[in-house]
N, CA, C and O atoms as a printed pandas DataFrame, in Angstrom:
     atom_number atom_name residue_name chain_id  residue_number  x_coord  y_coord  z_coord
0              1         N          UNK        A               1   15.005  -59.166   60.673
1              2        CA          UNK        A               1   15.172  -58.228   59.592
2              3         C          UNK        A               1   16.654  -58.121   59.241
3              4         O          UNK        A               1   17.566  -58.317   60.044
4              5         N          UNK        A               2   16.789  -57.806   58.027
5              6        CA          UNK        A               2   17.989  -57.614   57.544
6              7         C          UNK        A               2   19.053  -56.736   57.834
7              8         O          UNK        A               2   18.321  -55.753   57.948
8              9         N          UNK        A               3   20.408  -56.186   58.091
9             10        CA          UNK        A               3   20.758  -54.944   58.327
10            11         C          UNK        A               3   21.837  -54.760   57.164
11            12         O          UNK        A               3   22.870  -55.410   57.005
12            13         N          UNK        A               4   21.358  -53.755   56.424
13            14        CA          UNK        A               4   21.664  -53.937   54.837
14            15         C          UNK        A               4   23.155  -52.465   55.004
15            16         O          UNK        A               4   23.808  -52.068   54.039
16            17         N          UNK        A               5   23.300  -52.029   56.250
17            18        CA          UNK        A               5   24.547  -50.881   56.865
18            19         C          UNK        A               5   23.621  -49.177   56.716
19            20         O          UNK        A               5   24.314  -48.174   56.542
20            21         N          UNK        A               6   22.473  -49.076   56.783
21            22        CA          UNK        A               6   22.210  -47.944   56.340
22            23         C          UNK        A               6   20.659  -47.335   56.766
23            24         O          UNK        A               6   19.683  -47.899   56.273
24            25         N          UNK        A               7   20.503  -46.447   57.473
25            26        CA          UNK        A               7   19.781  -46.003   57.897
26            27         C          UNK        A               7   18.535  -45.226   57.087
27            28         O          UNK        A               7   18.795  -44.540   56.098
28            29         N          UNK        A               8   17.065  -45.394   57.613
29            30        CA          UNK        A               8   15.906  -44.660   56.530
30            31         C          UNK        A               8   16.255  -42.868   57.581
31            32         O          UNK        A               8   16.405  -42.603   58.773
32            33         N          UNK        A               9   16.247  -42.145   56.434
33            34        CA          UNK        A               9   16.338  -40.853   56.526
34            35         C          UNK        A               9   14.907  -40.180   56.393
35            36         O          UNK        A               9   13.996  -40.543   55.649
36            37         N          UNK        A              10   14.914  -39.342   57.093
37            38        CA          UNK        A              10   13.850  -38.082   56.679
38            39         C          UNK        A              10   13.664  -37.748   55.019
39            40         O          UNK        A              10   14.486  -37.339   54.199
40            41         N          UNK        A              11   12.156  -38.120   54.875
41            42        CA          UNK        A              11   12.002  -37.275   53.045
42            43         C          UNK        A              11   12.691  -35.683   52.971
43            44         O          UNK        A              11   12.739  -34.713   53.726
44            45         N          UNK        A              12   13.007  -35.903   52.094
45            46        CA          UNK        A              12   13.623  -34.510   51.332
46            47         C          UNK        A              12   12.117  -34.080   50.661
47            48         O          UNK        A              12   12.104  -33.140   49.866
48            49         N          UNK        A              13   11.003  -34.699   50.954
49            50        CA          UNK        A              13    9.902  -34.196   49.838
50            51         C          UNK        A              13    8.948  -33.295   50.585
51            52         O          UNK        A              13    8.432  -33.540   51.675
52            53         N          UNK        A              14    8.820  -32.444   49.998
53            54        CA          UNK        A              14    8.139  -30.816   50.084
54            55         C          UNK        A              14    6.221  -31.114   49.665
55            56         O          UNK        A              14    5.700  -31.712   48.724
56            57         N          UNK        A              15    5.723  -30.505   50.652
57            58        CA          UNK        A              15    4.167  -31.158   50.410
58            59         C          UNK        A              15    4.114  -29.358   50.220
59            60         O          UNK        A              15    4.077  -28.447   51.047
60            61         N          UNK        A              16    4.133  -29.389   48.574
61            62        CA          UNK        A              16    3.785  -27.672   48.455
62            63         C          UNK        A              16    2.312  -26.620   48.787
63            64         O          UNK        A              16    2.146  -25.416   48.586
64            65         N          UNK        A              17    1.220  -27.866   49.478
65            66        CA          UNK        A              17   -0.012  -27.389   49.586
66            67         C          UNK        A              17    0.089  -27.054   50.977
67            68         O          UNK        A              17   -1.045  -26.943   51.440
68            69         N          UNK        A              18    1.214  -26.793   52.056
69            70        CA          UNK        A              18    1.641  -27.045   53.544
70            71         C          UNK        A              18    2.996  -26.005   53.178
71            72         O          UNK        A              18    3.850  -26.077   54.061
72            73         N          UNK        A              19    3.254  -25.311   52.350
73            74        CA          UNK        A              19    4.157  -23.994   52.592
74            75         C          UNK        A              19    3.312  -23.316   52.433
75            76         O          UNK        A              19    2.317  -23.473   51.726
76            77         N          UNK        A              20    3.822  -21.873   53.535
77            78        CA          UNK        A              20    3.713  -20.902   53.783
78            79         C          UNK        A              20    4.777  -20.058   52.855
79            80         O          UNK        A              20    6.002  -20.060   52.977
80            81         N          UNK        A              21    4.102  -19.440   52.033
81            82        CA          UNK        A              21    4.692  -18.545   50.930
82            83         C          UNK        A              21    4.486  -16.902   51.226
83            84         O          UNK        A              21    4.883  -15.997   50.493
84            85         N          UNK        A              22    3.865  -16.780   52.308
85            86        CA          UNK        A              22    3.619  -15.308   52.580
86            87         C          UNK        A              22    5.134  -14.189   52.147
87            88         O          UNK        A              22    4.940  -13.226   51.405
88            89         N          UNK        A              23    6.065  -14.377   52.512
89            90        CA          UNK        A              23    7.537  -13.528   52.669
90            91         C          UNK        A              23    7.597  -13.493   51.224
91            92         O          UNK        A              23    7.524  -12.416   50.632
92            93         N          UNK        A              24    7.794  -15.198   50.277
93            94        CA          UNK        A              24    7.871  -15.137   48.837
94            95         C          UNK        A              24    6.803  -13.667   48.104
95            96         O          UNK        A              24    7.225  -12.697   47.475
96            97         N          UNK        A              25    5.260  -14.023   48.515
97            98        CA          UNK        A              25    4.788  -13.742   47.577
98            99         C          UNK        A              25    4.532  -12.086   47.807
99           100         O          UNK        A              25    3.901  -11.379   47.021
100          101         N          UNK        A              26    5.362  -11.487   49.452
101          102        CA          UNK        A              26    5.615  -10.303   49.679
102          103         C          UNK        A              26    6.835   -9.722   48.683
103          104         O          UNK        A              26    7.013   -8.625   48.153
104          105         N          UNK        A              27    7.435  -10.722   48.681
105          106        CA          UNK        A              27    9.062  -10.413   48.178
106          107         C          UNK        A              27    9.012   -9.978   46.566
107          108         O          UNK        A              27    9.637   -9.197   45.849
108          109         N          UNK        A              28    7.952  -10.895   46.409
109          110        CA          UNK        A              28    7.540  -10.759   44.772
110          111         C          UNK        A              28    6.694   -9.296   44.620
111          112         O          UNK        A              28    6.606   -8.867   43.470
112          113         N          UNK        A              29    6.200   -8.675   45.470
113          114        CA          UNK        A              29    5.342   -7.409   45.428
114          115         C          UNK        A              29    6.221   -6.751   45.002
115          116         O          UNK        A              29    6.387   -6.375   43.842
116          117         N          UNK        A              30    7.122   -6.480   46.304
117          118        CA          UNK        A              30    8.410   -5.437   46.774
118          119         C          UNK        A              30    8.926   -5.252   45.323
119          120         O          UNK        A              30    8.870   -4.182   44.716
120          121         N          UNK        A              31    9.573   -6.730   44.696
121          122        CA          UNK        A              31   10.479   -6.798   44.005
122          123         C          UNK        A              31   10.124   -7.424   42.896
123          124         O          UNK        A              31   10.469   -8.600   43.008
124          125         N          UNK        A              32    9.458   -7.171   41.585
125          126        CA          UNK        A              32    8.756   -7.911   40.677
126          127         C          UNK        A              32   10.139   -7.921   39.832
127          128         O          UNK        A              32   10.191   -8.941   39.145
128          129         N          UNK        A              33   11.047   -7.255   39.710
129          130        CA          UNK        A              33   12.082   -8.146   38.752
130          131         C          UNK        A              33   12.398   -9.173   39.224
131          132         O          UNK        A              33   12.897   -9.754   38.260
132          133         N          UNK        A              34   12.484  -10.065   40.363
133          134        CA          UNK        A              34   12.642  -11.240   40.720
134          135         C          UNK        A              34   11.791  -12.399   39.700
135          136         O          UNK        A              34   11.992  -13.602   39.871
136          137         N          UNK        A              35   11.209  -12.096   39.055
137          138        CA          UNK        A              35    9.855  -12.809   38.440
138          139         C          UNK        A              35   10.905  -13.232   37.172
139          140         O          UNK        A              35   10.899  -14.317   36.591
140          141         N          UNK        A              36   11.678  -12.253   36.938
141          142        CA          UNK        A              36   12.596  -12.360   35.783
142          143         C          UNK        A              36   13.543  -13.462   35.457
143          144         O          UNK        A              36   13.671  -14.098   34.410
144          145         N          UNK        A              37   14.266  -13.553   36.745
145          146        CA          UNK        A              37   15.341  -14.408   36.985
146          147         C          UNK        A              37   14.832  -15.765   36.310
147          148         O          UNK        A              37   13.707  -16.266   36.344
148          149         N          UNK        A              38   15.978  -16.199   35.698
149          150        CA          UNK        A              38   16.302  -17.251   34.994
150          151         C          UNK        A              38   16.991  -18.681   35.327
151          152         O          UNK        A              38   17.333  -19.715   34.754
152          153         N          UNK        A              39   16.977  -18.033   36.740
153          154        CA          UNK        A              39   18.308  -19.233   37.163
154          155         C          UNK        A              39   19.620  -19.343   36.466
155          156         O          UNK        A              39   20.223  -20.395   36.677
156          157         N          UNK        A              40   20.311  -18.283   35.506
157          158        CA          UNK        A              40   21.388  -18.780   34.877
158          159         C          UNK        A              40   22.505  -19.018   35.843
159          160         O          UNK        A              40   23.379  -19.695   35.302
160          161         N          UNK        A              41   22.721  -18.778   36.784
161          162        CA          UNK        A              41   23.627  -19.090   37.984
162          163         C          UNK        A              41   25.109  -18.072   37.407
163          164         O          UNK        A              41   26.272  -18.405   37.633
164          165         N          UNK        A              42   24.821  -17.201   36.877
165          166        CA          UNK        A              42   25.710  -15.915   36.473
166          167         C          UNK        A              42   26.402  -15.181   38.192
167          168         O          UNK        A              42   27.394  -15.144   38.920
168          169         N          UNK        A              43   24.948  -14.702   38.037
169          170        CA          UNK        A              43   25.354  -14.144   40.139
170          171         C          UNK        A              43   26.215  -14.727   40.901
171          172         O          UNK        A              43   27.191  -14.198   41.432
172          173         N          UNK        A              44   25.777  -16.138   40.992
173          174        CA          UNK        A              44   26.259  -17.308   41.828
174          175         C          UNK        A              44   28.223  -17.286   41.105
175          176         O          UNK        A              44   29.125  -17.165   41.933
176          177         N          UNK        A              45   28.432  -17.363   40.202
177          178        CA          UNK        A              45   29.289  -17.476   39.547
178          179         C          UNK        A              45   30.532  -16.936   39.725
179          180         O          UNK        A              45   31.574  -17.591   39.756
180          181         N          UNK        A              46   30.392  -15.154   39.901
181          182        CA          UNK        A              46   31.026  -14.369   40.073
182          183         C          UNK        A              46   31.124  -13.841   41.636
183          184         O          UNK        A              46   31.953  -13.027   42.042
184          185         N          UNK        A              47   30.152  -14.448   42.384
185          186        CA          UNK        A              47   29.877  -14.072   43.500
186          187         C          UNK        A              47   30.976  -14.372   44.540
187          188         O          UNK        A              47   30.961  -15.534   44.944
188          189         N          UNK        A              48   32.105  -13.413   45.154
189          190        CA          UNK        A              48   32.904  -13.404   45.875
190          191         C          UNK        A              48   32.816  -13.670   47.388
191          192         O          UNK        A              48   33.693  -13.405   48.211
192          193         N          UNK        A              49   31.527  -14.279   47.641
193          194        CA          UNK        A              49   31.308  -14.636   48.951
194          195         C          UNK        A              49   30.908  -16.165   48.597
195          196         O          UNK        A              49   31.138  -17.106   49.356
196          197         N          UNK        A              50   30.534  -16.232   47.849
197          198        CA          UNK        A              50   30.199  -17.652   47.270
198          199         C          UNK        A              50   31.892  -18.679   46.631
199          200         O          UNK        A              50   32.079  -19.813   46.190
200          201         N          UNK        A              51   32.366  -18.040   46.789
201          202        CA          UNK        A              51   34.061  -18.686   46.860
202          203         C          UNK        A              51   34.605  -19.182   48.258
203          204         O          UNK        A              51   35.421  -20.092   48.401
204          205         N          UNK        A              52   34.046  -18.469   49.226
205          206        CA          UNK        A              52   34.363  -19.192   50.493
206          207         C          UNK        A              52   33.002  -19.571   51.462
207          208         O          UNK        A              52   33.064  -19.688   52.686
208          209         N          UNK        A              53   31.992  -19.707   50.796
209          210        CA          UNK        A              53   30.571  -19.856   51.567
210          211         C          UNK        A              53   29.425  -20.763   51.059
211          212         O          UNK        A              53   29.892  -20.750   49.920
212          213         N          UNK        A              54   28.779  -21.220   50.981
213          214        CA          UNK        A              54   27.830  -21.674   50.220
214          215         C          UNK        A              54   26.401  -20.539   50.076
215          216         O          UNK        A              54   25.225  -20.880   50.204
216          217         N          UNK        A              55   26.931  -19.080   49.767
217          218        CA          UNK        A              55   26.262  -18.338   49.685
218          219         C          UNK        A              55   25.616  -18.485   47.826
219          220         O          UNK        A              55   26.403  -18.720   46.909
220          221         N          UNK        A              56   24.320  -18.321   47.631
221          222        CA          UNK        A              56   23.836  -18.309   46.020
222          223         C          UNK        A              56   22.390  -17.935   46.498
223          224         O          UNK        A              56   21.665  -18.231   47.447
224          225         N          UNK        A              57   22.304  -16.926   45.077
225          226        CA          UNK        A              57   21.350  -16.228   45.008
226          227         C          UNK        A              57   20.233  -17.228   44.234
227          228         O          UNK        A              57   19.098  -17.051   44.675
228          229         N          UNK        A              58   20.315  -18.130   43.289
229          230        CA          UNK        A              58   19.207  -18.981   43.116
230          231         C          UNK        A              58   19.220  -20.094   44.142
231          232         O          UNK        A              58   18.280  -20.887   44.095
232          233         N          UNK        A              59   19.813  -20.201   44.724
233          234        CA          UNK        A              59   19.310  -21.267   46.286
234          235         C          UNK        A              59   18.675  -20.564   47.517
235          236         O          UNK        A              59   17.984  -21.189   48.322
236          237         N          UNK        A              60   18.888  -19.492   47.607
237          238        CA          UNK        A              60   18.086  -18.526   48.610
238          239         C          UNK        A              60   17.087  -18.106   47.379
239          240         O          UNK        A              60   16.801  -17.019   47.881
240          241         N          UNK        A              61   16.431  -18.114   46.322
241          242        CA          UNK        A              61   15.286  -17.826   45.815
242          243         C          UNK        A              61   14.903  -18.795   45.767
243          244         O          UNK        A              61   13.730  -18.608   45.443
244          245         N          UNK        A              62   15.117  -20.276   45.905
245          246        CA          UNK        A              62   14.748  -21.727   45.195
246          247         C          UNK        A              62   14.285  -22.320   47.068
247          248         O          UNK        A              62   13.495  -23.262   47.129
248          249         N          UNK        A              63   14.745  -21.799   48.248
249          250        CA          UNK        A              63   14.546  -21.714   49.005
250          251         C          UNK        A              63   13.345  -21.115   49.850
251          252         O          UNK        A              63   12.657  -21.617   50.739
252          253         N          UNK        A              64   13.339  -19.908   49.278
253          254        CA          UNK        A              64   12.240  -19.198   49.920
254          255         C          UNK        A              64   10.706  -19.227   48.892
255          256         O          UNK        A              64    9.661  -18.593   49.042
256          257         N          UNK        A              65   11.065  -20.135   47.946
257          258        CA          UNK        A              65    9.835  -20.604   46.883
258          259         C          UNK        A              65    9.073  -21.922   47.935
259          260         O          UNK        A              65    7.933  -21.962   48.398
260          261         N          UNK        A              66   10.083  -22.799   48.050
261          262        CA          UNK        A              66    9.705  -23.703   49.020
262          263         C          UNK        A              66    9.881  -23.844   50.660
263          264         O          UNK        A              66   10.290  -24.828   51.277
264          265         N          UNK        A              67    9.436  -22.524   51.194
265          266        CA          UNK        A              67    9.003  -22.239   52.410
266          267         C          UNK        A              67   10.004  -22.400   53.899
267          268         O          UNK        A              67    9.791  -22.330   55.110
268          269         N          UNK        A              68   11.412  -22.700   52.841
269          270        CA          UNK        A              68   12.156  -22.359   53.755
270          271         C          UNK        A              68   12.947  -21.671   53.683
271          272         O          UNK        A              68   14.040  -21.732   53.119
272          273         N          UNK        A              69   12.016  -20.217   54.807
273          274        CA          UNK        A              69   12.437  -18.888   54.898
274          275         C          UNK        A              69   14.221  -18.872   56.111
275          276         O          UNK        A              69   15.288  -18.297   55.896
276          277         N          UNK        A              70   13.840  -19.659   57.155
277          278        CA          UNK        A              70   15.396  -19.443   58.225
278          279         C          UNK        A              70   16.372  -20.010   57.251
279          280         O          UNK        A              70   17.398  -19.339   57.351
280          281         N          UNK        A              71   16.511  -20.928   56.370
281          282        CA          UNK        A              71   17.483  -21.669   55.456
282          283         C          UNK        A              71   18.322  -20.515   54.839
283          284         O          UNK        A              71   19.508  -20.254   54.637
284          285         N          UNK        A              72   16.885  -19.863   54.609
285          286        CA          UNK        A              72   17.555  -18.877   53.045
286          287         C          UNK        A              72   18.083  -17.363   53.806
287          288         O          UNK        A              72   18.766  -16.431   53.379
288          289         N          UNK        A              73   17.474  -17.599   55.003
289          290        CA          UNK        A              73   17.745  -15.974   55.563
290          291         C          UNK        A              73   19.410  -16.322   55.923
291          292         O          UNK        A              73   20.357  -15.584   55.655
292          293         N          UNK        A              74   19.461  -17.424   56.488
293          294        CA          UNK        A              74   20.998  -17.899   56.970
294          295         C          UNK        A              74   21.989  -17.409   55.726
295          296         O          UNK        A              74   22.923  -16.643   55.964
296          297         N          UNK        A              75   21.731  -17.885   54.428
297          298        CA          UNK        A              75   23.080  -17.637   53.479
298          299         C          UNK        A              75   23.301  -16.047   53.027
299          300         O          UNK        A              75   24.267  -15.347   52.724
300          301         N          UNK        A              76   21.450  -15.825   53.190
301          302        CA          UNK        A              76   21.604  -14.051   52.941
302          303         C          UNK        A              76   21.983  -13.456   54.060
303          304         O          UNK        A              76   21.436  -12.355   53.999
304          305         N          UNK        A              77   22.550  -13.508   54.985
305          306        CA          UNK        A              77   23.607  -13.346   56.018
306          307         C          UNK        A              77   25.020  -13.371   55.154
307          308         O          UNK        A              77   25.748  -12.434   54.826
308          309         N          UNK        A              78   25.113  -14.513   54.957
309          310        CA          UNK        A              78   26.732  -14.417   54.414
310          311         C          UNK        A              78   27.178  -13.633   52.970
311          312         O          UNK        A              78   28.151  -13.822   52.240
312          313         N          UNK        A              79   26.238  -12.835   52.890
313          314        CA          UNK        A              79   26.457  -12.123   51.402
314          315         C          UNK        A              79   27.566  -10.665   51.676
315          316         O          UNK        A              79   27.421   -9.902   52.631
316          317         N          UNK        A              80   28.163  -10.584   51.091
317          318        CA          UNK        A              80   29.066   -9.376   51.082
318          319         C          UNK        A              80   28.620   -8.028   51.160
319          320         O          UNK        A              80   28.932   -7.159   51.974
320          321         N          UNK        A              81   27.615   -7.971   49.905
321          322        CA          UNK        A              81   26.621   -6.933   49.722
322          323         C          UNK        A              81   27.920   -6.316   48.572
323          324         O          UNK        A              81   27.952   -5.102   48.367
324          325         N          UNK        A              82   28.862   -7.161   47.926
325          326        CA          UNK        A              82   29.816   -6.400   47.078
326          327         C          UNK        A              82   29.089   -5.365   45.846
327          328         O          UNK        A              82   29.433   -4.203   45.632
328          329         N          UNK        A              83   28.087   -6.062   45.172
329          330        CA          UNK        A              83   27.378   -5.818   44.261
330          331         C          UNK        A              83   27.866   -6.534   42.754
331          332         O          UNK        A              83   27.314   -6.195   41.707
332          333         N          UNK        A              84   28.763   -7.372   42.779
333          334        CA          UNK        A              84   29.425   -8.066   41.933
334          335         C          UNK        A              84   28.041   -8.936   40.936
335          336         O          UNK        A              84   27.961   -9.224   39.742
336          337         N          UNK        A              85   27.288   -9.098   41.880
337          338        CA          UNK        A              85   25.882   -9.803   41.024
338          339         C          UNK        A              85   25.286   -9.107   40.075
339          340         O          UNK        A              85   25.004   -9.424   38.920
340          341         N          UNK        A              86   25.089   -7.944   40.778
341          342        CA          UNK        A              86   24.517   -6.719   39.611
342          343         C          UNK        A              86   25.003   -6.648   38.555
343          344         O          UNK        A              86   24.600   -6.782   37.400
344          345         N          UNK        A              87   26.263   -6.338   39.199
345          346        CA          UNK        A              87   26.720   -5.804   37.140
346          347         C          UNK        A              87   27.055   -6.727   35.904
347          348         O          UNK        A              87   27.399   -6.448   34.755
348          349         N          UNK        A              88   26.740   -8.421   36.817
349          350        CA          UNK        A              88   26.875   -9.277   35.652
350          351         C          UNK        A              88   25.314   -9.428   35.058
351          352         O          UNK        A              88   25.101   -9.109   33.888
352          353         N          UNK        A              89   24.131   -9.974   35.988
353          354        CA          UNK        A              89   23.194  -10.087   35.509
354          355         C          UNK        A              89   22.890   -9.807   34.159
355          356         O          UNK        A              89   22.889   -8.692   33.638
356          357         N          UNK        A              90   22.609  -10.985   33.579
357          358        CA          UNK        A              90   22.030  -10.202   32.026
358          359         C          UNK        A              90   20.105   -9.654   32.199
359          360         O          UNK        A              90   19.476   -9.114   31.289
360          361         N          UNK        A              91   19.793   -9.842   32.967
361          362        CA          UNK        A              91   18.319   -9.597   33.077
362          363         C          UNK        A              91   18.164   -8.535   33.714
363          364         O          UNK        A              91   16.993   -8.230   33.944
364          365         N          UNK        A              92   19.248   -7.614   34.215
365          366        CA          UNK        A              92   19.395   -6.433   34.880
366          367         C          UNK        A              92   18.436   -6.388   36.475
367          368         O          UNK        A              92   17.826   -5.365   36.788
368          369         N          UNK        A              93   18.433   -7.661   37.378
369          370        CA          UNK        A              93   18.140   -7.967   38.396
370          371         C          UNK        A              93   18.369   -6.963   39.538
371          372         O          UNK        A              93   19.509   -6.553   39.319
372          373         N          UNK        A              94   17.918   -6.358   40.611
373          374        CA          UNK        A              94   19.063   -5.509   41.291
374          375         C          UNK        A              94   19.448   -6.574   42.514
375          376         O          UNK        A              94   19.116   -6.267   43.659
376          377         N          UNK        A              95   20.064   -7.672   42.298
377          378        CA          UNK        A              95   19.993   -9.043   43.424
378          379         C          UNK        A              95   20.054   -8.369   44.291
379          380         O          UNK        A              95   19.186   -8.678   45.107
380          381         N          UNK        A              96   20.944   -7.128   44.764
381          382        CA          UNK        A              96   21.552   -6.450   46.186
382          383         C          UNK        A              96   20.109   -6.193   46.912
383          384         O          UNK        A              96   19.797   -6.466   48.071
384          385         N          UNK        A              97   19.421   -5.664   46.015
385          386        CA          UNK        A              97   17.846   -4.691   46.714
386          387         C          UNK        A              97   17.229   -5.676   46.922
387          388         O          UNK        A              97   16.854   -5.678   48.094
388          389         N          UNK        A              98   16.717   -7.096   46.039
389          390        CA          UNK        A              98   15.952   -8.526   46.645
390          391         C          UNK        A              98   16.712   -9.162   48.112
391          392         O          UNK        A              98   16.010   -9.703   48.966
392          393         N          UNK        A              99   18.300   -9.018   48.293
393          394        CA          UNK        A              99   18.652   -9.659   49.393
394          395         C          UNK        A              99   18.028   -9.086   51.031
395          396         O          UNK        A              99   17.628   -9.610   52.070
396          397         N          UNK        A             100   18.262   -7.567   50.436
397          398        CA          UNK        A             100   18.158   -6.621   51.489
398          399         C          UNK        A             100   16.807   -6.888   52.161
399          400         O          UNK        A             100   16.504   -7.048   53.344
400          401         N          UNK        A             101   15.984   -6.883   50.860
401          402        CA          UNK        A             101   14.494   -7.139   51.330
402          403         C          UNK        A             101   14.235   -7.967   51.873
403          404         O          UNK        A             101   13.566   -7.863   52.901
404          405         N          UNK        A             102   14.741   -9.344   51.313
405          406        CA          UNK        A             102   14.692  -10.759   52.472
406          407         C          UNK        A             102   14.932  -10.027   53.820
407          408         O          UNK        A             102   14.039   -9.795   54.634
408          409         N          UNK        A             103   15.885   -9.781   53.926
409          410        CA          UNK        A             103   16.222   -9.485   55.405
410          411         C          UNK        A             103   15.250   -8.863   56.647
411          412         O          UNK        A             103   15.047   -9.074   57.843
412          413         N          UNK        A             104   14.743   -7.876   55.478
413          414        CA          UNK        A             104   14.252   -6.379   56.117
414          415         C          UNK        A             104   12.505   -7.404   56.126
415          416         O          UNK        A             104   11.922   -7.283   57.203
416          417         N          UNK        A             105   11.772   -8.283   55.090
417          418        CA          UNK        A             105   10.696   -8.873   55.292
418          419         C          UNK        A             105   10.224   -9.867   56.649
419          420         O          UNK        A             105    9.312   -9.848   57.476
420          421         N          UNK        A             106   11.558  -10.841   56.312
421          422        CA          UNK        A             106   11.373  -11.490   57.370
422          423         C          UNK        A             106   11.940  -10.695   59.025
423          424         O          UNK        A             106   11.527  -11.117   60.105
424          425         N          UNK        A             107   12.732   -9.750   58.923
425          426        CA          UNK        A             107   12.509   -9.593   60.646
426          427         C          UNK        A             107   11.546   -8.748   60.575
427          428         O          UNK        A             107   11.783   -8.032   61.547
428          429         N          UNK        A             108   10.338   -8.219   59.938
429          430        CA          UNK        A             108    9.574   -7.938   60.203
430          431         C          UNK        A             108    8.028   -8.529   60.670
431          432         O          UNK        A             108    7.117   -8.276   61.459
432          433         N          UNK        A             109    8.469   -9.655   59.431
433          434        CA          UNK        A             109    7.694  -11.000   60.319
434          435         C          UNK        A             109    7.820  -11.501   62.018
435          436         O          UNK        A             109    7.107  -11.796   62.977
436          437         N          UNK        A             110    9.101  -11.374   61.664
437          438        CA          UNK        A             110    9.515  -11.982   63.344
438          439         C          UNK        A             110    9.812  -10.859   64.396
439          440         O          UNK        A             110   10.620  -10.948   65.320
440          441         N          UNK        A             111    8.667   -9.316   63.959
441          442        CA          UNK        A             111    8.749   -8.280   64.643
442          443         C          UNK        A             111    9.877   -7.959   65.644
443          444         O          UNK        A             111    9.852   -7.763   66.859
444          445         N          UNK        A             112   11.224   -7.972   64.424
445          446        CA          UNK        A             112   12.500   -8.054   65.214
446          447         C          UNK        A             112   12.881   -6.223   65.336
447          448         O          UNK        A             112   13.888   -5.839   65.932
């Protein structure tokens, strides 16, 4: 066989009939303005933890759509909690109250 310098990697591909969406489709109860969000990456933008972090609020929602809840709980860790997201949002989101909830959903899952 050939050795062409480069190794086969793990799929990046998501078998969406094999996530577990329970936390999402709690999160979506809790918090139905989430339904709103647009992805304009406004939040992300202004977001002062996201200048030194790879903290973003549509990658921890784009995350916990596709069932990975520890991924997304990790960056909602690194959030400030400034509230800098809020007051840009044009869809009047309360991102601060969806983060919190991540938090507060899943260690309740993991009866922390």
């Amino acid at each position: 066989m050939i050795d062409f310098g480069f190794s086969i990697s793990k799929s990046s591909h998501i078998q969406m009939d094999d996530v577990d969406l329970k936390l999402f489709n709690k999160l979506e109860t809790l918090c139905p303005d989430i339904k709103t969000c647009m992805a304009c990456g406004l939040c992300t933008a202004t977001c002062t933890a996201g200048n030194f972090t790879d903290v973003s609020f549509r990658q921890i929602i784009l995350m916990l759509q596709r069932g990975k809840e520890k991924e997304a709980l990790q960056k909602v860790k690194k959030c400030m909690m400034c509230g800098k997201c809020l007051l840009v949002c044009s869809r009047g989101i309360n991102t601060r109250n969806i983060l919190l909830s991540i938090t507060r959903i899943y260690n309740e899952a993991q009866n922390i």
